[in-house]
C-alpha positions in Angstrom: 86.4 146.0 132.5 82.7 145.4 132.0 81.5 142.0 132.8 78.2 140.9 130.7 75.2 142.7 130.6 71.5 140.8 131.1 69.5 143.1 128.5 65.9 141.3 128.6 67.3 138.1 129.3 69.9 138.2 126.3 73.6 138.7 127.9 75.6 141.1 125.9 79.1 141.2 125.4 81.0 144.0 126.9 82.7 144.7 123.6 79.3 146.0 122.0 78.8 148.4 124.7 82.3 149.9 124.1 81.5 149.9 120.5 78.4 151.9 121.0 79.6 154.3 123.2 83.0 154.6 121.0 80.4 155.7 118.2 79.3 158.8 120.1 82.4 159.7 121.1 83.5 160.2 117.6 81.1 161.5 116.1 81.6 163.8 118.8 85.2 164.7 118.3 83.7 164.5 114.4 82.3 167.3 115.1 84.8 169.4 116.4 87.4 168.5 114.0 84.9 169.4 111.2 84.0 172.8 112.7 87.7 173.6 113.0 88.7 173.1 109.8 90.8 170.6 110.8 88.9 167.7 108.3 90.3 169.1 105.3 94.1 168.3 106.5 93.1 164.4 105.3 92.9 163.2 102.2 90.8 160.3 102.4 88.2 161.4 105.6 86.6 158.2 105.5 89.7 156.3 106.0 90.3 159.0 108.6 87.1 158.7 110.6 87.6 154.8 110.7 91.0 155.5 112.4 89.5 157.1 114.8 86.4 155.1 115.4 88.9 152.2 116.1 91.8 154.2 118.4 88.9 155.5 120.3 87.2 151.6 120.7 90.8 150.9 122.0 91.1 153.6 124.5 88.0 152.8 126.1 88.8 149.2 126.2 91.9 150.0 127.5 91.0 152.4 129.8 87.3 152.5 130.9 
């Protein structure tokens, strides 16, 4: 677990940094899944991409 970052004097909470880098990593895994095909298997792809935005934030909270 991260403890606070000092980012020009403003302390940031760990959570954002997850956030952000949980951002990359979809829209990495985003772009797999859409050059595979394997987008069209959902229905709603927003919905779909918001699922998981938020099981990869838990991962790397949970695991990182």
């Amino acid at each position: 677990m991260l403890a606070e970052v000092d980012l020009f004097g403003v302390f940031v909470a760990p959570l954002s940094i997850y956030a952000v880098a949980a951002v990359f990593v979809t829209l990495l895994l985003r772009s797999i899944l859409w050059r595979t095909g394997a987008l069209g298997w959902f229905w709603h792809v927003a919905l779909f991409e918001i699922a998981l935005y938020v099981c990869v934030l838990c991962l790397l909270i949970l695991y990182v």
